[in-house]
Backbone bond lengths (Angstrom), bond angles and torsions (degrees), N, CA, C in turn:
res aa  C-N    CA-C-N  psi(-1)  N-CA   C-N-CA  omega(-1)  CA-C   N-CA-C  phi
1 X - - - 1.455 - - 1.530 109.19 -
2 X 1.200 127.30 131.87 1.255 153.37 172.62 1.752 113.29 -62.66
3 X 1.559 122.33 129.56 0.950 111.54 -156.53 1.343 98.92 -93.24
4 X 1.386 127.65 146.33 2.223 111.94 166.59 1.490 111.18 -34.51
5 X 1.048 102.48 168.90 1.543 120.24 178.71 1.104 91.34 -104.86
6 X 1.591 159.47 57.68 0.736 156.85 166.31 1.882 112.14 -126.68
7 X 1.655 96.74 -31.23 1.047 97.11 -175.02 1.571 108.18 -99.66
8 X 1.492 109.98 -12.29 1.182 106.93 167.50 1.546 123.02 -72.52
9 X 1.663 123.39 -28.15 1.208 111.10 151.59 1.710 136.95 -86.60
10 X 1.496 94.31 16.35 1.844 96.97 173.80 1.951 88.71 -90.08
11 X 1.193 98.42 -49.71 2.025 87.15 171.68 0.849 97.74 -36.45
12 X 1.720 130.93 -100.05 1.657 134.70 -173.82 1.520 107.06 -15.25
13 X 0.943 127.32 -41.01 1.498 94.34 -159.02 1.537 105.60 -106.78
14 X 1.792 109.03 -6.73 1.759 110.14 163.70 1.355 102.07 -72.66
15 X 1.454 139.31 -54.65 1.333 148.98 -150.80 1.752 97.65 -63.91
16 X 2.005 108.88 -38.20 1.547 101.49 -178.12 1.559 106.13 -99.32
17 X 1.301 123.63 26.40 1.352 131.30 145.99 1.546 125.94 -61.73
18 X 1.815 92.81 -72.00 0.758 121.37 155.76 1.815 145.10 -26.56
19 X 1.357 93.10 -60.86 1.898 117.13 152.58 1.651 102.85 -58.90
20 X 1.480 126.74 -29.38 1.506 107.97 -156.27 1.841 79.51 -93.64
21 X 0.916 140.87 -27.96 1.484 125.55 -130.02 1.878 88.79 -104.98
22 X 0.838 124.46 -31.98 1.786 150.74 170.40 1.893 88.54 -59.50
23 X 1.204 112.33 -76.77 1.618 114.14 -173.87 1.768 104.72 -40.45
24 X 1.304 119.79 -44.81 1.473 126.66 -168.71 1.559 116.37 -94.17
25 X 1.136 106.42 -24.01 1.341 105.58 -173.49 2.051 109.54 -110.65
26 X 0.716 86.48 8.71 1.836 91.81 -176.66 1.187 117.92 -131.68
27 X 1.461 120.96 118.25 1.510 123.27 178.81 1.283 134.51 -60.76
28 X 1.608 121.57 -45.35 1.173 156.74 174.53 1.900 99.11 -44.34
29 X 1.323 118.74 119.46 1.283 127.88 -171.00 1.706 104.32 -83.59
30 X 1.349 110.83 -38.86 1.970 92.07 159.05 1.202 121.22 -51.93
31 X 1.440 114.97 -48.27 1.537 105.19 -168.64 1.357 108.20 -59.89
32 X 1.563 114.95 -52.01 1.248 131.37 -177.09 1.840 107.12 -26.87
33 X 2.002 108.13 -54.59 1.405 102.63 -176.75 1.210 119.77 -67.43
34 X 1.361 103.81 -27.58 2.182 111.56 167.75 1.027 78.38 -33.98
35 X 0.862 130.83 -117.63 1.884 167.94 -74.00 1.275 98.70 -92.50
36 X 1.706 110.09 -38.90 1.847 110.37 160.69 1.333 123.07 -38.91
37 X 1.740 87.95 -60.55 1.709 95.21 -159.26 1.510 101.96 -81.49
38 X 1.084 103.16 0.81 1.873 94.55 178.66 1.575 102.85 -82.46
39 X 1.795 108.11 -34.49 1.449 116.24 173.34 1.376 99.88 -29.38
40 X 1.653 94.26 -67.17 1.556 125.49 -148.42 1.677 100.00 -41.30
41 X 1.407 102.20 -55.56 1.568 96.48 -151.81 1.068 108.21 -104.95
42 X 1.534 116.29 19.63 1.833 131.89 148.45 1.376 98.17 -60.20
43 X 1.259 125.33 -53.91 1.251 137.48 179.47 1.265 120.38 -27.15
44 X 1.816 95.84 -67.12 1.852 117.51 -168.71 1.408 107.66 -62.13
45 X 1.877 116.49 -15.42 1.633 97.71 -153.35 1.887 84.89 -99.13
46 X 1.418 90.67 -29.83 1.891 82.12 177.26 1.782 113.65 -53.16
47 X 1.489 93.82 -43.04 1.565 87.87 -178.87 1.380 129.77 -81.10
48 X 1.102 118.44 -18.17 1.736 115.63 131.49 0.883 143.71 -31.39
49 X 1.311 112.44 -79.83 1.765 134.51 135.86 1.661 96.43 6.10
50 X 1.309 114.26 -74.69 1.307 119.24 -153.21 1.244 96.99 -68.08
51 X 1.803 121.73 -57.02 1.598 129.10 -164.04 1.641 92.35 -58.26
52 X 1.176 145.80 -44.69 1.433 126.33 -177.79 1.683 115.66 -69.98
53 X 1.182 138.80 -29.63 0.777 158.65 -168.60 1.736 102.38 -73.05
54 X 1.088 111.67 -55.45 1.527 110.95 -168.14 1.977 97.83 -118.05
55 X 1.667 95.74 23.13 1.946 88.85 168.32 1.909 117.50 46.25
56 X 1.226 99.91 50.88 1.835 107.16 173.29 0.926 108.58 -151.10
57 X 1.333 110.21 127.48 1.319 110.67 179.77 1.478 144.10 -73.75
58 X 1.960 98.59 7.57 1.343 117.06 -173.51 1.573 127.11 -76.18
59 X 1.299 108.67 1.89 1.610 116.07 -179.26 1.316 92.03 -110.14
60 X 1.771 132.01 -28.55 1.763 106.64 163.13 1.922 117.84 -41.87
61 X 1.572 89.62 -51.46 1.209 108.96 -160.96 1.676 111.39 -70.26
62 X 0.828 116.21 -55.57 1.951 117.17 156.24 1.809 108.01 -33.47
63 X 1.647 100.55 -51.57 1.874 95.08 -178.34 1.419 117.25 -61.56
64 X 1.863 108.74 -23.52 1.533 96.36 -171.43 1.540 87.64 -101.02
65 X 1.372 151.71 8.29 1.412 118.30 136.29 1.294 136.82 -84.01
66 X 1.356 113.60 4.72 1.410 138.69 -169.69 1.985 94.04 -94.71
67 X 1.460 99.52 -24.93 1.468 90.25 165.21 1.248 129.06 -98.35
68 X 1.211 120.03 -22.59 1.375 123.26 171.54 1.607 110.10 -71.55
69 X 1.438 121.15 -31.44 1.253 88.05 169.46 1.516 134.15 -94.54
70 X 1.509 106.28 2.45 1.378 91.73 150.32 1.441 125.64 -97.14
71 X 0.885 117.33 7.31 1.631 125.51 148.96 2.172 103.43 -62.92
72 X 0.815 127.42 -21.41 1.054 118.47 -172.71 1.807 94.34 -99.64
73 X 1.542 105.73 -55.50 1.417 85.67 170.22 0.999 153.43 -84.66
74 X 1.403 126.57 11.69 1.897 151.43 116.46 1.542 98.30 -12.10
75 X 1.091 108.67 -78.28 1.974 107.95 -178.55 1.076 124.23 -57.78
76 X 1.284 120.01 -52.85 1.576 118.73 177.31 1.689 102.34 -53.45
77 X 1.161 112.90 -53.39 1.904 134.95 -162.35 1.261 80.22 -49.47
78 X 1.570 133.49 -81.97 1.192 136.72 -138.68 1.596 113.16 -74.60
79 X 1.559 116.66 -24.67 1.457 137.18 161.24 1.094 84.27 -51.26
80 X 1.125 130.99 -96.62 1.607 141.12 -147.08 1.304 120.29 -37.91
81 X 1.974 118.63 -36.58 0.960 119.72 -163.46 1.723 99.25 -115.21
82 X 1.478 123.12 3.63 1.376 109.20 152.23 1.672 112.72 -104.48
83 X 0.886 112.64 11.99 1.804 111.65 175.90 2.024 92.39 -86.63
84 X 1.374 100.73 -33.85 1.742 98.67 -174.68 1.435 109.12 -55.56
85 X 2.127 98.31 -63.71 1.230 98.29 175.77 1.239 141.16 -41.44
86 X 1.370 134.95 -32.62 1.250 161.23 -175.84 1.279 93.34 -59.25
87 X 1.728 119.87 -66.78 1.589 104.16 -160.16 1.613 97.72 -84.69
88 X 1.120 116.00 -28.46 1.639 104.62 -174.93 2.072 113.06 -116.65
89 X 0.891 113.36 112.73 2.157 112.77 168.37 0.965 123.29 5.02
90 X 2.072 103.63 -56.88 1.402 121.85 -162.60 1.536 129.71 -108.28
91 X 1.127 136.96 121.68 1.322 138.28 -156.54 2.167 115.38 -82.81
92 X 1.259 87.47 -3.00 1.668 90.05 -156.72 1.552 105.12 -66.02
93 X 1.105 106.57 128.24 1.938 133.01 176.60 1.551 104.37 -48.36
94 X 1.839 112.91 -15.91 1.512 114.61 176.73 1.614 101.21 -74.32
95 X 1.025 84.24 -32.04 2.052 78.92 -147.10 1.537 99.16 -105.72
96 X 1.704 121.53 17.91 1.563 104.54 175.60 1.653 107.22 -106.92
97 X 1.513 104.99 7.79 1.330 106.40 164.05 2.037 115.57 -80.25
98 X 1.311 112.58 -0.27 1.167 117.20 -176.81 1.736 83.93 -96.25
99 X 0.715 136.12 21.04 1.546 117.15 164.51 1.532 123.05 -99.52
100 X 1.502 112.32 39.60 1.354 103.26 -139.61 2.099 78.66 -103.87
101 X 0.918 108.50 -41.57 1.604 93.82 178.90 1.442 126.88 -142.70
C-alpha cells in the first residue's frame, strides 16, 4: 500500500528543516554541504510528490536537474574547501573570510 502524498511532503518539509537548521547552526563546511543536499533533495521528493499527484512528468524532470546541479556543487564545494585546507590546518567558515589579503 502506497503511502498519502501528504506524508510524503510532511517528510519534505522536516528533511528541509532539518537541511536548513545544519546550514545555520554548524560551522564545519562538509556538514554545511550535507545540509544542502539534504535541502536539495527535500526539494526533489516534494517535486515528485507533486509530478505523481497531478500525472506530469515535469517535477521528475526539474528533480533530475535539481540533481545535477548539486552534483556540480559537491565538486566545486569540495574544490573549494580542499584548496583552503591545503594552504591553511583549519577548515572553519569563521576564519576563511580572513583570507581576504
Amino acid at each position: 500500500m502506497i503511502a498519502p502524498q501528504s506524508h510524503y511532503l510532511i517528510l519534505s518539509g522536516i528533511l528541509f528543516v532539518l537541511g536548513m537548521s545544519g546550514v545555520l547552526v554548524r560551522k564545519n563546511p562538509l556538514v554545511m554541504f550535507m545540509s544542502i543536499e539534504l535541502m536539495l533533495n527535500a526539494a526533489n521528493l516534494a517535486f515528485v510528490t507533486f509530478a505523481y499527484r497531478f500525472g506530469a512528468i515535469e517535477g521528475q524532470v526539474v528533480a533530475f536537474f535539481v540533481m545535477t546541479v548539486a552534483a556540480a556543487e559537491v565538486v566545486v564545494g569540495l574544490a573549494i574547501i580542499s584548496s583552503i585546507f591545503r594552504v591553511r590546518a583549519n577548515v572553519d567558515v569563521d576564519e576563511v573570510s580572513s583570507l581576504k589579503g
